[in-house]
C-alpha positions as CSV (number, residue, x, y, z in Angstrom):
1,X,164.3,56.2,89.1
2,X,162.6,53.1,90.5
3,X,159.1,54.7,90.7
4,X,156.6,54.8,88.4
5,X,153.6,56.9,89.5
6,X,149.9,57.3,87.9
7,X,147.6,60.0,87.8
8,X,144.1,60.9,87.4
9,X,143.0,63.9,85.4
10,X,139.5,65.2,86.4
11,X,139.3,66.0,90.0
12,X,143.2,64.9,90.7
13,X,145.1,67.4,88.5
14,X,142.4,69.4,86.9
15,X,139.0,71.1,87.4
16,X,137.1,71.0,84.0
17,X,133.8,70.5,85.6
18,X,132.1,73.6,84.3
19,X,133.2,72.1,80.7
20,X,131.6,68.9,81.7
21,X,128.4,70.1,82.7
22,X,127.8,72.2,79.9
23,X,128.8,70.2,77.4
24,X,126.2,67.7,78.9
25,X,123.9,70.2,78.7
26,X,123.9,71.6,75.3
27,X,123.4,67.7,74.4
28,X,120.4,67.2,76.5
29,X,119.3,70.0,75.1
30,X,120.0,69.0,71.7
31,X,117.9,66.0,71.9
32,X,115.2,67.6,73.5
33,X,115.6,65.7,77.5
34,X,115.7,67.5,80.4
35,X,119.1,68.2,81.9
36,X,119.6,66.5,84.9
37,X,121.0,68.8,88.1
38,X,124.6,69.3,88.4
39,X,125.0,67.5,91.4
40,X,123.8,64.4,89.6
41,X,125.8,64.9,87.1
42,X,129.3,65.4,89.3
43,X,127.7,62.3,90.7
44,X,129.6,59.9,87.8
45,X,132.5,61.9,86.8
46,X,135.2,59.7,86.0
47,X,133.2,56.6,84.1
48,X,133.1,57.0,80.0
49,X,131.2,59.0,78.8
50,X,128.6,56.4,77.7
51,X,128.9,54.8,81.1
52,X,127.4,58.6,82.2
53,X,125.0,59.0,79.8
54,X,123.5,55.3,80.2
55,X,123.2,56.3,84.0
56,X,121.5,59.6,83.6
57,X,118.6,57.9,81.8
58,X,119.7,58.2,78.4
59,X,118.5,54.6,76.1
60,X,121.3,53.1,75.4
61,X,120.9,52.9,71.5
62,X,120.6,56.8,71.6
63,X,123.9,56.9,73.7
64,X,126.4,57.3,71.0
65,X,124.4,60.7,69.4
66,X,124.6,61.8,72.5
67,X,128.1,61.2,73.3
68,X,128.7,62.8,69.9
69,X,127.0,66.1,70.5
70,X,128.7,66.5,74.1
71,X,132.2,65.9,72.4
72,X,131.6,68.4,69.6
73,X,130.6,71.4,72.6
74,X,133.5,69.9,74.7
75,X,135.9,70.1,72.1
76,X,135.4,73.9,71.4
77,X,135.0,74.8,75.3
78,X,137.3,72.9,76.9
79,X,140.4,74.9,76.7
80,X,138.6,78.4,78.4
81,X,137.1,76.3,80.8
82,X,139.4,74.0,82.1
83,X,142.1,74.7,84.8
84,X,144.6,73.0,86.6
85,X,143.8,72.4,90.6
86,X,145.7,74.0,93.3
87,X,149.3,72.8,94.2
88,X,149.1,70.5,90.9
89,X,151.5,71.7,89.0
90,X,153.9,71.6,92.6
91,X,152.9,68.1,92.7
92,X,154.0,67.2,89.3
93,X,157.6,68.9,89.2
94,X,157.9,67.4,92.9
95,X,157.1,64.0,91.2
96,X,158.9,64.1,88.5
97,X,162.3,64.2,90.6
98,X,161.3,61.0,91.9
99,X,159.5,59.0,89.5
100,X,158.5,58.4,86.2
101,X,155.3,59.8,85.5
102,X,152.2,58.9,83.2
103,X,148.3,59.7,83.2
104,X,145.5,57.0,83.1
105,X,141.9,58.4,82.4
106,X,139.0,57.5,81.0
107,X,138.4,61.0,79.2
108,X,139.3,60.7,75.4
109,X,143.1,60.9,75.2
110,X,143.0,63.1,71.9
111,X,141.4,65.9,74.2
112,X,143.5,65.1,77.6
113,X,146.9,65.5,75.6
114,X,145.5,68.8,73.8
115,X,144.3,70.3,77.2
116,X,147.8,69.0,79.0
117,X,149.6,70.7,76.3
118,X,148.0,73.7,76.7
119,X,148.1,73.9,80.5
120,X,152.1,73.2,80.0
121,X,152.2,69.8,81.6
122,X,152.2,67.4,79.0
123,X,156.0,66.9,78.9
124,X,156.8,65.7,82.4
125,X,154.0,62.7,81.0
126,X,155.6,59.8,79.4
127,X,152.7,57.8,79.0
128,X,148.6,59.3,78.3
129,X,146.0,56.2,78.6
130,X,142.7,57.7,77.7
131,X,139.4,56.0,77.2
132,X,140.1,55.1,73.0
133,X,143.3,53.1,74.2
134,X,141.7,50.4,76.1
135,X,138.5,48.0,75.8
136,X,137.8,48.1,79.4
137,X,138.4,51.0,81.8
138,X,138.5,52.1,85.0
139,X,137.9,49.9,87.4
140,X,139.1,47.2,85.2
141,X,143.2,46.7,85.4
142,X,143.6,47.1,81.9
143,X,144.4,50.8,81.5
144,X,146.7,50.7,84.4
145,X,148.6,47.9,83.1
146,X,148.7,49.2,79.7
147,X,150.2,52.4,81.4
148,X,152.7,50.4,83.0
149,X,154.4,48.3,80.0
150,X,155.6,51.0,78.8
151,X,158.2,51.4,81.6
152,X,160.9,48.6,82.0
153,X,161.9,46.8,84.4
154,X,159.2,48.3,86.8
155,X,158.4,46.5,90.6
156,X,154.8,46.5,90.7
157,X,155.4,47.6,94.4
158,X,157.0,50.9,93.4
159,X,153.9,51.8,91.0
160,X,151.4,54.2,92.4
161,X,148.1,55.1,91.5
162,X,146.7,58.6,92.1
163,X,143.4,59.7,91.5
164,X,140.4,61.0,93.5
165,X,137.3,58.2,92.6
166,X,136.9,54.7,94.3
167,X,137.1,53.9,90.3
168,X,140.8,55.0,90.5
169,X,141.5,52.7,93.8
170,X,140.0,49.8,92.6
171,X,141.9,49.9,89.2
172,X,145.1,49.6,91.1
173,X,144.3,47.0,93.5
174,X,142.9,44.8,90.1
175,X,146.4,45.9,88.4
176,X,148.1,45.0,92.2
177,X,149.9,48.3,91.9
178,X,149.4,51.4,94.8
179,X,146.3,52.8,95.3
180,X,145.8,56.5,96.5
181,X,143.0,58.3,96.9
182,X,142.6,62.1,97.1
183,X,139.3,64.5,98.5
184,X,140.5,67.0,95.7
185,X,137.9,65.5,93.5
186,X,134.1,64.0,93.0
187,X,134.4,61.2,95.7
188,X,133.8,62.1,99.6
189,X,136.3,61.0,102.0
190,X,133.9,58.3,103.2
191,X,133.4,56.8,99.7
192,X,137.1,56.7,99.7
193,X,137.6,54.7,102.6
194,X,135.3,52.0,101.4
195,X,137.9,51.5,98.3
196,X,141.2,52.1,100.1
197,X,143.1,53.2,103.4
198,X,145.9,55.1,101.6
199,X,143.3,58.9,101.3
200,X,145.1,62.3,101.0
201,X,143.4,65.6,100.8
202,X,145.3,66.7,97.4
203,X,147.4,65.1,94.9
204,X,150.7,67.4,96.6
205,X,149.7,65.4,99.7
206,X,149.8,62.4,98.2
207,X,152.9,62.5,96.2
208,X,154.7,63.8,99.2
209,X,153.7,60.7,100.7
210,X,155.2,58.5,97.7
211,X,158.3,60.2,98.7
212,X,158.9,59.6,101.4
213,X,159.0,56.0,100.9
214,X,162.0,53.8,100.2
């Protein structure tokens, strides 16, 4: 197989956003700040967790307690509360015909591979790039191109990106591999376009799309 394609988890091929937002609640809470709304919070999925914190008004030398506390609840929650998204699983056995496949997030990769296992996906992944296996991550080309040296005698122009933030797009066009973007997720269609032309409404639609092409 010539292909090599990339995906997002959060928002592409899974919903765990009611895990998200309580875990960043019980740590608020912990530390006695008021939680900020959910739509605020949604508002940043996909950067690091510090990245999050930092921009919901948490002081950055109180980041890492905070990041702490949110992975402990996560950790314990995040296998009730966290489902795959319609016509994923289609998407990935209709990919997996075609191309290689690996996942690129910035959530830990400990937790992704635990929660893949247990949503019976992890074995059509060769690859798992998660936040701990990189210094710089998404938008920064680094995780993608870590992902991709793993596979052999790869064209850059048969690599694809999928995943459903501007974060996602811009990561591929730095790596100078295939951006594609998907309303599945966090980003509107319009924030979308301002990253990329190449916009899909799920991650079925868009691996359909990868093909297709020769």
């Amino acid at each position: 197989m010539g292909k090599v394609i990339l995906f997002d988890l959060d928002g592409t091929l899974i919903d765990s956003t009611e895990a998200i937002l309580e875990s960043f609640g019980v740590a608020f809470k912990t530390f006695g700040v008021d939680i900020p709304n959910d739509e605020k919070i949604k508002s940043h999925i996909g950067h690091p967790l510090d990245i999050m914190f930092v921009n919901l008004g948490v002081k950055e030398q109180e980041v890492d307690n905070f990041v702490a506390k949110y992975k402990e609840h996560y950790k314990d929650i995040s296998k009730e509360k966290t489902f795959l998204l319609p016509n994923a699983k289609k998407a990935i056995e209709l990919a997996s015909c075609h191309a290689r496949l690996g996942v690129v997030t910035t959530k830990t990769g400990t937790y992704s591979r635990i929660l893949l296992e247990h949503l019976g996906i992890m074995d059509f992944f060769e690859v798992l790039i998660g936040r701990e296996d990189v210094i710089n991550p998404k938008p920064h080309a680094e995780p993608i191109q870590k992902a991709i040296s793993f596979f052999d005698n790869i064209d850059n122009n048969n690599c694809f990106m999928i995943g459903d933030t501007c974060m996602d797009i811009k990561s591929a066009k730095n790596a100078m591999i295939n951006g594609i973007g998907i309303t599945s997720g966090y980003a509107t269609i319009g924030q979308l376009k301002e990253c990329g032309d190449n916009i899909f409404c799920d991650v079925l639609e868009a691996v359909e799309n990868i093909v297709k092409k020769k």
